[in-house]
C-alpha positions as CSV (number, residue, x, y, z in Angstrom):
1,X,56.1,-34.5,-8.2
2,X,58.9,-33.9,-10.3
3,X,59.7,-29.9,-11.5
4,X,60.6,-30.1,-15.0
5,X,57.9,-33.0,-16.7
6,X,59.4,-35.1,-19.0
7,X,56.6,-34.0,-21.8
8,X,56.6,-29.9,-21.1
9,X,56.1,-28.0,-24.2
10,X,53.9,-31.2,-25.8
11,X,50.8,-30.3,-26.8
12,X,48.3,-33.3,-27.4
13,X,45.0,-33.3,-29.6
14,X,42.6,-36.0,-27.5
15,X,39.9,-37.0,-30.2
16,X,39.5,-39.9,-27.5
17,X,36.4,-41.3,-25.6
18,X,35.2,-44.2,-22.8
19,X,39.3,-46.1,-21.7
20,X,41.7,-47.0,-23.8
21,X,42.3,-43.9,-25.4
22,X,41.5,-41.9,-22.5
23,X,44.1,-43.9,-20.2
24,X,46.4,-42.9,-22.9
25,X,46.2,-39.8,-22.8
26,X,46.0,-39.3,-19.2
27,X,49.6,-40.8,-18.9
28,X,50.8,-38.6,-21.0
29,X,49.1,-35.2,-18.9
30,X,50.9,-37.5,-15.9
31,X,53.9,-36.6,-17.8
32,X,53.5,-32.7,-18.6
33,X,51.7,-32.8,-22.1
34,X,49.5,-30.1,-22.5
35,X,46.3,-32.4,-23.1
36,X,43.1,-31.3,-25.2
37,X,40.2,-33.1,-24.6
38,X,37.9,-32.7,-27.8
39,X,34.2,-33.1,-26.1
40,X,30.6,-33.5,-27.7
41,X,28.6,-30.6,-26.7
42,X,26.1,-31.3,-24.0
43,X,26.6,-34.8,-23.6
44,X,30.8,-35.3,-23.6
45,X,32.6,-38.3,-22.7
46,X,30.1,-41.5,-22.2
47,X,31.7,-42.3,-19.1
48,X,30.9,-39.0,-17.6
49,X,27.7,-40.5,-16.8
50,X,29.3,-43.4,-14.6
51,X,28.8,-44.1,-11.4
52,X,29.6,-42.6,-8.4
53,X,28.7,-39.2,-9.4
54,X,30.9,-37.2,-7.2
55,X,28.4,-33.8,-7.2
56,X,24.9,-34.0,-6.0
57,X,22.1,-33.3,-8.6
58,X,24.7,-33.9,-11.5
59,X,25.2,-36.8,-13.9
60,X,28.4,-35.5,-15.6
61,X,30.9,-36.0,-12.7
62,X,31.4,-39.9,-12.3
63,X,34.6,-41.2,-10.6
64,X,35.7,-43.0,-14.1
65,X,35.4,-40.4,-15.9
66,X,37.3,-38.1,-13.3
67,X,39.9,-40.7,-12.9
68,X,41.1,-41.3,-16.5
69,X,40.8,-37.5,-17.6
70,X,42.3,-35.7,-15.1
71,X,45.0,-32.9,-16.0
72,X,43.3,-32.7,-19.3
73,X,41.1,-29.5,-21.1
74,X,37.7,-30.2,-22.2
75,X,36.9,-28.3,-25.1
76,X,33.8,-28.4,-26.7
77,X,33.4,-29.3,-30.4
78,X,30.7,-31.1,-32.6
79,X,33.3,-32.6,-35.3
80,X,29.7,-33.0,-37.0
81,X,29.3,-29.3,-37.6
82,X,30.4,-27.8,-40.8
83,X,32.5,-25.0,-39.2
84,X,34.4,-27.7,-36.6
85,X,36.8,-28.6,-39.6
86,X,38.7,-25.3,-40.0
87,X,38.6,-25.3,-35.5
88,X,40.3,-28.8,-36.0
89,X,43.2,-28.2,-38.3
90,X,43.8,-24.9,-36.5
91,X,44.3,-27.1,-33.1
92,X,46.2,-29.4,-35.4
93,X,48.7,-26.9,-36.1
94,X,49.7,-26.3,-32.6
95,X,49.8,-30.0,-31.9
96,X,52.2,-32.7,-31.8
97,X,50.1,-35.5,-31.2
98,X,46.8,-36.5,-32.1
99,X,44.6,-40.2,-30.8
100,X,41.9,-41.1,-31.3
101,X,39.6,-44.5,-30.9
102,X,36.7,-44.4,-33.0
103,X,35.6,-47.0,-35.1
104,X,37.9,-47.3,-38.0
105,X,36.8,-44.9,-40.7
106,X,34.6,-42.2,-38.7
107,X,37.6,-39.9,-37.9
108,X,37.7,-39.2,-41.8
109,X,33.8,-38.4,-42.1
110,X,34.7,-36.0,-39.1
111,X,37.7,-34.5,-40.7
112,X,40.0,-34.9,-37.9
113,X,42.1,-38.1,-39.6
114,X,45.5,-38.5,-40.3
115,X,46.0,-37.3,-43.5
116,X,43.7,-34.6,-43.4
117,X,45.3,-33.1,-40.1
118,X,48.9,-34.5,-41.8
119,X,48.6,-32.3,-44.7
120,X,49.1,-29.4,-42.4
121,X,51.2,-30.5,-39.3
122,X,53.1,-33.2,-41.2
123,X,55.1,-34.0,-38.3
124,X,52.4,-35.1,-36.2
125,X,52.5,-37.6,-34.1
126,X,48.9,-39.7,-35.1
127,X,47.6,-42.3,-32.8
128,X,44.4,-44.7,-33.7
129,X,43.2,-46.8,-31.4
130,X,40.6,-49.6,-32.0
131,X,39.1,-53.2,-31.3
132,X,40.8,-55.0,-34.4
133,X,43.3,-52.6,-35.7
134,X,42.9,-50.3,-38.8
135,X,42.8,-52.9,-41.6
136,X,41.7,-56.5,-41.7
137,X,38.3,-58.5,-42.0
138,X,37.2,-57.4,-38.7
139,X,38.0,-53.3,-38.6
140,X,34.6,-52.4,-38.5
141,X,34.0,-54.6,-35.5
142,X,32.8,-52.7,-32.5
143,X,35.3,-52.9,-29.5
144,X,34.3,-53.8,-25.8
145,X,36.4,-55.2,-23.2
146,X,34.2,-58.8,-23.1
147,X,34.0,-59.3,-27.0
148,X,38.0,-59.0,-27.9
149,X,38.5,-61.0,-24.0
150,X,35.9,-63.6,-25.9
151,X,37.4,-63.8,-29.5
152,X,41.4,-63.3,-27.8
153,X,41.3,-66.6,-26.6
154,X,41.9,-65.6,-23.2
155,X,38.6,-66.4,-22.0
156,X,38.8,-70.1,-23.1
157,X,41.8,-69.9,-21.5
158,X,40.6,-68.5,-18.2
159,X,37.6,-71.2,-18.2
160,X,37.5,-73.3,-15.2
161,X,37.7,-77.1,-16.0
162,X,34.2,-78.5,-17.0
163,X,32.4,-75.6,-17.0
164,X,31.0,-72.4,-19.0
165,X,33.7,-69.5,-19.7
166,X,33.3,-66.7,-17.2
167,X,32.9,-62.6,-17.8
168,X,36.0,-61.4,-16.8
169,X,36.5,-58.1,-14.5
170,X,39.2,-56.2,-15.7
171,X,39.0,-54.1,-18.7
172,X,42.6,-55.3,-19.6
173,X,42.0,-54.4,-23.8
174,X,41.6,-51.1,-23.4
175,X,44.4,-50.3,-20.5
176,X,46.6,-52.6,-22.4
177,X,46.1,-51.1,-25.6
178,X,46.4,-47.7,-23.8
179,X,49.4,-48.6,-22.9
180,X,50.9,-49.4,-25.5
181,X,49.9,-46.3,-27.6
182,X,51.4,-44.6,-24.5
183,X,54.9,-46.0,-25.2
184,X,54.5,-46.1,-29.6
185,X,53.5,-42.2,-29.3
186,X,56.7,-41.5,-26.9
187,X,58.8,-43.4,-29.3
188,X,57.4,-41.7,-32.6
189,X,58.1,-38.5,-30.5
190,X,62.1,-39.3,-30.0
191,X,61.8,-40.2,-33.7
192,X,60.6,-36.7,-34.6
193,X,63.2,-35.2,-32.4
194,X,65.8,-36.8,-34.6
195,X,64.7,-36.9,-37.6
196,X,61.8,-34.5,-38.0
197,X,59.4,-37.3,-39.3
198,X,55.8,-37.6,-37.9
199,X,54.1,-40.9,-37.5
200,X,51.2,-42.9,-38.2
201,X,50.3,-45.3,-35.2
202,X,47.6,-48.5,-35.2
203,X,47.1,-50.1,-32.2
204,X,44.7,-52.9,-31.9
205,X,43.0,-53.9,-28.6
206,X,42.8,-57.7,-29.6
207,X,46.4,-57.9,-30.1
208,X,47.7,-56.0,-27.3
209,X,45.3,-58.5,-25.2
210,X,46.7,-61.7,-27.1
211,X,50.3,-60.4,-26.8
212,X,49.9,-60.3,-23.1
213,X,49.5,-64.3,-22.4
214,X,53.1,-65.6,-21.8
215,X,52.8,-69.3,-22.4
216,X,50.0,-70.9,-24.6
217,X,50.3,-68.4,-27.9
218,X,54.2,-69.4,-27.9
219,X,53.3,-72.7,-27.7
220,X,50.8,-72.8,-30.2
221,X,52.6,-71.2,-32.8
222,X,54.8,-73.6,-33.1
223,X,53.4,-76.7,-33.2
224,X,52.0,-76.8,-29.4
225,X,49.3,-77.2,-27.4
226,X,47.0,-74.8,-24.7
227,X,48.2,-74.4,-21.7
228,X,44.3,-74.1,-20.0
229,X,43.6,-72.5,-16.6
230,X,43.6,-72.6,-13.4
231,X,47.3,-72.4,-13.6
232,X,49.2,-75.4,-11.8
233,X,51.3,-74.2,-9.3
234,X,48.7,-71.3,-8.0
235,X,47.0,-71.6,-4.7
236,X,44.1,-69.9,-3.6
237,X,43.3,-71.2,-0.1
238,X,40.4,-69.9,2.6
239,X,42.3,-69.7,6.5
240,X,39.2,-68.6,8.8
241,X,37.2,-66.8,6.5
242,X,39.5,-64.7,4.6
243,X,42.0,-66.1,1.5
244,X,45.5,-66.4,0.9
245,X,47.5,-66.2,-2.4
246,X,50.5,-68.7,-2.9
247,X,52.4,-69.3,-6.1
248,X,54.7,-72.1,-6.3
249,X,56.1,-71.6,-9.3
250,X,57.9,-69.4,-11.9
251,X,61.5,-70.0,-10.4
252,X,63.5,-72.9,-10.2
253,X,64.0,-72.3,-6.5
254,X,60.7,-72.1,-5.3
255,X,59.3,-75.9,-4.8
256,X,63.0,-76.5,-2.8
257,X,61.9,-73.7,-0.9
258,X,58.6,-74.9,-0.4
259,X,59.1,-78.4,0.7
260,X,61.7,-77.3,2.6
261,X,59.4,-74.9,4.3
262,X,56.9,-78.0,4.9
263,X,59.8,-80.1,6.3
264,X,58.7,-82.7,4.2
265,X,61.9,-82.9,2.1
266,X,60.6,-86.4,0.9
267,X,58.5,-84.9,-1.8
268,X,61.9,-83.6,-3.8
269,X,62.0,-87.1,-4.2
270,X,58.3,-88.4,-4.9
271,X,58.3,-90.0,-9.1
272,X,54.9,-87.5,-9.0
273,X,56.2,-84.5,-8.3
274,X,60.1,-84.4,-8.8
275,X,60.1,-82.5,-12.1
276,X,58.4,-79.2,-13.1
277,X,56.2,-81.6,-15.8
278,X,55.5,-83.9,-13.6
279,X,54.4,-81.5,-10.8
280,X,52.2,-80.3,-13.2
281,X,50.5,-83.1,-14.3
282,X,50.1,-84.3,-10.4
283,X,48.9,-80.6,-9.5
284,X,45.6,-81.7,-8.1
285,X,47.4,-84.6,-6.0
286,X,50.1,-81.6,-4.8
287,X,47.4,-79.0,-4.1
288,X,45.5,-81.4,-1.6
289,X,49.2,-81.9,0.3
290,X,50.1,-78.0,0.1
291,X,46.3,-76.8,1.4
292,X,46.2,-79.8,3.7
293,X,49.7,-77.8,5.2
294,X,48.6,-74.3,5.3
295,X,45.7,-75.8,7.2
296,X,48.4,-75.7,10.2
297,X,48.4,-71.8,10.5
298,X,45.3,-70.3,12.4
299,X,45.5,-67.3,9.9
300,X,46.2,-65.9,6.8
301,X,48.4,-63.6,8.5
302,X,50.8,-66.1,10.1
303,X,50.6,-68.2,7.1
304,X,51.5,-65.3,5.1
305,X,54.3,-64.1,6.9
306,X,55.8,-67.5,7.4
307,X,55.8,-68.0,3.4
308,X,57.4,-64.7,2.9
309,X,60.1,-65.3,5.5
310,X,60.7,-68.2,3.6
311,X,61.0,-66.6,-0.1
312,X,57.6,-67.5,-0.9
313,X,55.5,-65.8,-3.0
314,X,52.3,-65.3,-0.7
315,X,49.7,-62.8,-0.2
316,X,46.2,-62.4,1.1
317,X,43.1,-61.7,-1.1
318,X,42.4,-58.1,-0.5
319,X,38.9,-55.9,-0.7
320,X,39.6,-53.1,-3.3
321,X,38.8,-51.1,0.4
322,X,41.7,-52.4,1.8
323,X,44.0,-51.8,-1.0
324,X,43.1,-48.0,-1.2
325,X,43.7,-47.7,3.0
326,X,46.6,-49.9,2.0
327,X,50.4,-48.1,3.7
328,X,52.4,-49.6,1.1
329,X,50.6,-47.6,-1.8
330,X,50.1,-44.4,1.0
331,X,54.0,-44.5,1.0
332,X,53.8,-44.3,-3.0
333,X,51.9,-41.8,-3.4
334,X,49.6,-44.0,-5.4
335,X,46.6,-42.2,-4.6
336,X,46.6,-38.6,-4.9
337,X,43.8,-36.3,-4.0
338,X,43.0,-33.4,-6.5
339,X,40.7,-30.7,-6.2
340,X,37.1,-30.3,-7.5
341,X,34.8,-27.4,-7.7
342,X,32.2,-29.0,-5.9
343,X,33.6,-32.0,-4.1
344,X,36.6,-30.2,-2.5
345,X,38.8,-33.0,-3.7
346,X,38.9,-36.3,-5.5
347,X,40.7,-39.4,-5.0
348,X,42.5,-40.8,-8.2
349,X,44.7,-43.4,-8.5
350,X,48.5,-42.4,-10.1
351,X,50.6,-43.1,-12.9
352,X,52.2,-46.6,-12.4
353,X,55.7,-45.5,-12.6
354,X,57.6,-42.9,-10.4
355,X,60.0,-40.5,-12.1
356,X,63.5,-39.1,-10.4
357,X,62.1,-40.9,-7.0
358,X,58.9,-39.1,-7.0
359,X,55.3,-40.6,-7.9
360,X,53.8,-39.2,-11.1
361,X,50.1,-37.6,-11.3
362,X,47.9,-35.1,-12.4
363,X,49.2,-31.6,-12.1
364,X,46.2,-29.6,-12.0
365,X,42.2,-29.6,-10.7
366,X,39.8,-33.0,-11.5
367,X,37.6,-31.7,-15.1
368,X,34.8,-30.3,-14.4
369,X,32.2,-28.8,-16.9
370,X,32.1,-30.3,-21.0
371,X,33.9,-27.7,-22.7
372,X,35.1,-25.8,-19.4
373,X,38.2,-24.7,-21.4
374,X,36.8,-24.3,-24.4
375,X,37.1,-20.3,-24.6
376,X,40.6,-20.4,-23.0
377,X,42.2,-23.1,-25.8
378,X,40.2,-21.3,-28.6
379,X,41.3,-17.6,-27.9
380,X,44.5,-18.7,-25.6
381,X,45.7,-21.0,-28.1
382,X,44.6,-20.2,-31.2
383,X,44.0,-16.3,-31.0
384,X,40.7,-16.1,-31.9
385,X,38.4,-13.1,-30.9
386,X,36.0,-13.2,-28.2
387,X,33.5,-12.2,-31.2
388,X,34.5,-15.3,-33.1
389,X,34.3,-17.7,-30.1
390,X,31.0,-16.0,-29.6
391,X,29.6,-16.9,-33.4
392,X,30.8,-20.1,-33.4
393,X,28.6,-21.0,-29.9
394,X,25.8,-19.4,-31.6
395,X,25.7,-22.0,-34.6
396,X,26.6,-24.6,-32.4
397,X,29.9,-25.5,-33.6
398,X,30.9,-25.1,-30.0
399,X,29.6,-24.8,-26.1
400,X,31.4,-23.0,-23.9
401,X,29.6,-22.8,-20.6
């Protein structure tokens, strides 16, 4: 892990809860921020009460929540309470970036918005993060991965032919939308370096998610029609028991390749499939010949390594099991192991990017305890006295365990 992180001397105010803004801001601890975890008293984060509670007899410890908020300090706060305000802006001032993903408008009954936390750090760095976006007819709307999949489009899109639209597994709003608040807040920071201006960032879930489809949005926009799933030119095909992964398209080269593979050069030159369109509209005629082919190999295995010897985009359907024992990600570094009070150590999976050859992950233990850092950021940080931090856990501004 590098020596000298890319974010050393940031300091981030995390008003954030549940994924999107959490994956956030656990890129940015990745990348040597100094991250604050603002925690409701008692109960914290939602997702502390996952599963896969990593400590026995507890139901604060859950593998998601471990995973997304690791390298970060949880301190203790109820933004409810009438002495949190002057805590917040005092945390404010010794911040230089603040996110948050509450439903647009609650961060200013808290306090803790942008102008109010503005008006004294004005060059802070302010993130929101939300379903719809800060403004528009559907701000208020409540954001979970399904609904904005639903009303993005992409889950008509992802509908199987004659048949109902499907729940969809991965929670790609919120890690998109993390992402991108990831790389807005880095570029508001270079902004501030040069010209000393802080920034006011809106991300919105359901456009980060409808920004993310390649072909039908581009086509639609001007004057085009849906391109609707399954994809032509994706394979999925079963060799004894298990499934391989081929994609024969996305480069001009690939169906030369391919037939060329088969030895059955005469399909270059079949009217039904000698042009990417007409490919396309012939895809269940194609399928039949390609699967009808792989049939030949008496495994997944051989088929695979035959298409990749050939330039072939080919893989086979893996068991998340198999991917964590995988040796490619071992040799990346992918999935570090961190330690935990109780557990001895936790699994985690890393930052997607590596920086000066080295993987990027979390620096120090798994979080433990809601509010485990609270008295070290309130009299570390800020300088109060141990007989303030002590008066403000007696009116229950505060919990430090």
């Amino acid at each position: 892990m590098p020596a000298d992180p890319l974010l050393d001397g940031v300091t981030v105010l995390d008003f954030t809860r549940v994924l999107a803004g959490p994956y956030c801001t656990r890129l940015l601890a990745d990348l040597g921020a100094r991250v604050i975890k603002i925690e409701r008293p008692g109960e914290g984060d939602e997702m502390r009460r996952g599963i896969l509670q990593v400590e026995a007899g507890r139901t604060d410890q859950a593998t998601y929540f471990i995973r997304i908020n690791a390298g970060k300090e949880s301190v203790a706060l109820d933004l409810a309470h009438p002495e949190a305000r002057a805590i917040v802006q005092d945390l404010a001032r010794v911040a230089d970036v603040a996110v948050e993903n509450f439903v647009p408008g609650v961060v200013a009954r808290l306090g803790c918005d942008y102008a109010t936390l503005a008006a004294v750090r004005p060059d802070l760095v302010y993130c929101s993060i939300s379903g719809y976006g800060q403004t528009g007819p559907l701000r208020d709307g409540q954001a979970f991965a399904h609904i904005i999949n639903a009303i993005s489009g992409l889950m008509h899109l992802e509908q199987p032919p004659d048949a109902a639209p499907r729940v969809g597994y991965l929670q790609a709003a919120d890690v998109l939308a993390g992402t991108h608040a990831f790389g807005a807040i880095l570029a508001a920071l270079l902004r501030r370096g040069r010209t000393g201006r802080g920034a006011y960032l809106d991300v919105s879930m359901l456009e980060a998610l409808v920004a993310a489809e390649d072909i039908t949005y581009g086509a639609v926009l001007n004057g085009g029609v849906e391109y609707v799933g399954p994809r032509a030119g994706m394979i999925l095909h079963e060799l004894g028991g298990r499934w391989l992964a081929l994609q024969t398209v996305g480069a001009p080269q690939l169906w030369a390749r391919l037939v060329a593979t088969m030895g059955q050069p005469d399909l270059a030159e079949d009217p039904r499939f000698a042009t990417p369109l007409a490919r396309r509209e012939h895809w269940p005629e194609l399928r039949a010949i390609v699967r009808a082919w792989l049939d030949g190999f008496p495994s997944v295995e051989a088929a695979v390594d035959a298409l990749q010897a050939a330039r072939l985009p080919a893989a086979p359907v893996l068991a998340p099991a198999e991917v964590a024992a995988h040796p490619h990600l071992a040799a990346r570094g992918f999935f570090p192991a961190v330690p935990h009070p109780a557990r001895g150590h936790v699994r985690l999976t890393g930052a997607p990017f590596h920086l000066d050859g080295a993987p990027v992950g979390p620096r120090v233990p798994a979080p433990y305890r809601v509010g485990e850092h609270t008295r070290a950021v309130l009299g570390g940080v800020l300088g109060y006295a141990p007989e303030r931090i002590a008066a403000l856990a007696r009116a229950g501004a505060i919990e430090v365990p």
